[in-house]
C-alpha positions as CSV (number, residue, x, y, z in Angstrom):
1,X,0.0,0.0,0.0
2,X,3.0,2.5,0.7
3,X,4.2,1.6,-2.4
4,X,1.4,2.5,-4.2
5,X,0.6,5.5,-2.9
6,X,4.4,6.2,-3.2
7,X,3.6,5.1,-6.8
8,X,0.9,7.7,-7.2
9,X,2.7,10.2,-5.5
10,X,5.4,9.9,-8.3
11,X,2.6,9.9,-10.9
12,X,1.4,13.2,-9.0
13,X,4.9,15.1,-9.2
14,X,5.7,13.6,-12.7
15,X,2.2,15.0,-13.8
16,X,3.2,18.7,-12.0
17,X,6.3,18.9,-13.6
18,X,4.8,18.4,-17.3
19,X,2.2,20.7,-16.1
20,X,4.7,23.5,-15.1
21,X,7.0,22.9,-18.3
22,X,3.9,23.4,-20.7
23,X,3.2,26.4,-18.6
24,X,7.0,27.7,-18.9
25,X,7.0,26.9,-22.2
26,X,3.4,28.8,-23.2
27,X,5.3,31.7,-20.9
28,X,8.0,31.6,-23.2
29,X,6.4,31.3,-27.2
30,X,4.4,34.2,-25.6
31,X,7.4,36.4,-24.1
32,X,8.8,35.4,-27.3
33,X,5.7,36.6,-29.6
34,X,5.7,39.8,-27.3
35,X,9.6,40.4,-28.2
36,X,8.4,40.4,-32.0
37,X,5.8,42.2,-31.8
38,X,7.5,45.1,-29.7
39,X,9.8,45.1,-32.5
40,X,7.8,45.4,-35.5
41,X,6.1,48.3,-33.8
42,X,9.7,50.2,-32.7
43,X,10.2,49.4,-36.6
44,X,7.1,50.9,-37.8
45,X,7.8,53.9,-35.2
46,X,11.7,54.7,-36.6
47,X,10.2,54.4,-40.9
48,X,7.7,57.1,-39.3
49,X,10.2,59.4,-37.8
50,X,12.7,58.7,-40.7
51,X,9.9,59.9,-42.9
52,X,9.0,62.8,-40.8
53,X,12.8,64.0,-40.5
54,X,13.2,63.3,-44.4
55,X,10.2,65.6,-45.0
56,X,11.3,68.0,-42.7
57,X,14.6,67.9,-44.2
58,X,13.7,68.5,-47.9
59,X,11.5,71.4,-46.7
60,X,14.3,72.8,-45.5
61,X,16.2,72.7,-48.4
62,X,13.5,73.9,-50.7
63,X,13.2,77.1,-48.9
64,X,17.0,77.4,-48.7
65,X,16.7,76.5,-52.5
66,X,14.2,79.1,-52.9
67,X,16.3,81.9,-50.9
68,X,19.1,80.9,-52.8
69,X,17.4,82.3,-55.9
70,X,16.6,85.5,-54.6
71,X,19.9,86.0,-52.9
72,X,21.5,85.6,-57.2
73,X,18.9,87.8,-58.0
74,X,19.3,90.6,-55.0
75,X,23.3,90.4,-55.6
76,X,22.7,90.9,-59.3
77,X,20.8,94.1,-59.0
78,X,23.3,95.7,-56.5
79,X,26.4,94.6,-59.5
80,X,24.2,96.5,-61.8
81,X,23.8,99.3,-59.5
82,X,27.5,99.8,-58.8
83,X,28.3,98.9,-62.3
84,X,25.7,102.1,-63.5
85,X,27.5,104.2,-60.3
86,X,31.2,103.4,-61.4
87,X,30.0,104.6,-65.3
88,X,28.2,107.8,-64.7
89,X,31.4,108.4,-62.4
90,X,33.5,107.6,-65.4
91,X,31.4,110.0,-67.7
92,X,31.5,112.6,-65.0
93,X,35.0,113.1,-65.1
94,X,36.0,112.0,-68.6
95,X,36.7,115.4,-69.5
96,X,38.8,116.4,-66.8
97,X,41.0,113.7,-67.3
98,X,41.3,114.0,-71.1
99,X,41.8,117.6,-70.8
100,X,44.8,116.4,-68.2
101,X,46.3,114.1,-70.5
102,X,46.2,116.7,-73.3
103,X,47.9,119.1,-71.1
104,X,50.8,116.8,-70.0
105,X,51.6,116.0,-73.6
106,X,51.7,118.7,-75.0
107,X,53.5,120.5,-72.7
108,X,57.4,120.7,-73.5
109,X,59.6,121.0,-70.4
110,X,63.1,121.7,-71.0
């Protein structure tokens, strides 16, 4: 008799330890299916702030792009404006500097 209730104690134990190692094992595939998931979704996360910095990103340069124009364009106007200044400067004293030369060449000094 104390053998078979020894027996069925056995039986008992054996039965709680299968019991336990499904139930470490279902912890497990689901710690495991957790780890996955948790990754897919940091994945997903990092393509959506890639995107989000990428479109942030070529904004930028666009309106860099765009002030880039209008910095040729402003730089260009104040060339022609110095360009027209340094001219009507020539023109303005032209004469006094042709009249100068004139004077120094033809003026014989002994």
């Amino acid at each position: 008799m104390a053998s078979s209730s020894s027996q069925n104690g056995i039986q008992m134990l054996l039965a709680a330890e299968q019991e336990a190692q499904h139930i470490v094992n279902a912890a497990r595939t689901a710690k495991q299916a957790r780890l996955k998931q948790a990754k897919e979704e940091a994945e997903k996360e990092i393509a959506e702030f890639r995107a989000q910095m990428e479109a942030e990103f070529q904004r930028k340069v666009a309106e860099t792009s765009g002030d880039s124009g209008a910095n040729v364009k402003r730089l260009e106007q104040e060339t022609n404006a110095k360009i027209d200044h340094l001219k009507a400067e020539a023109s303005r004293i032209s004469p006094d500097v042709i009249s100068m030369l004139l004077r120094h060449v033809t003026t014989v000094k002994n």
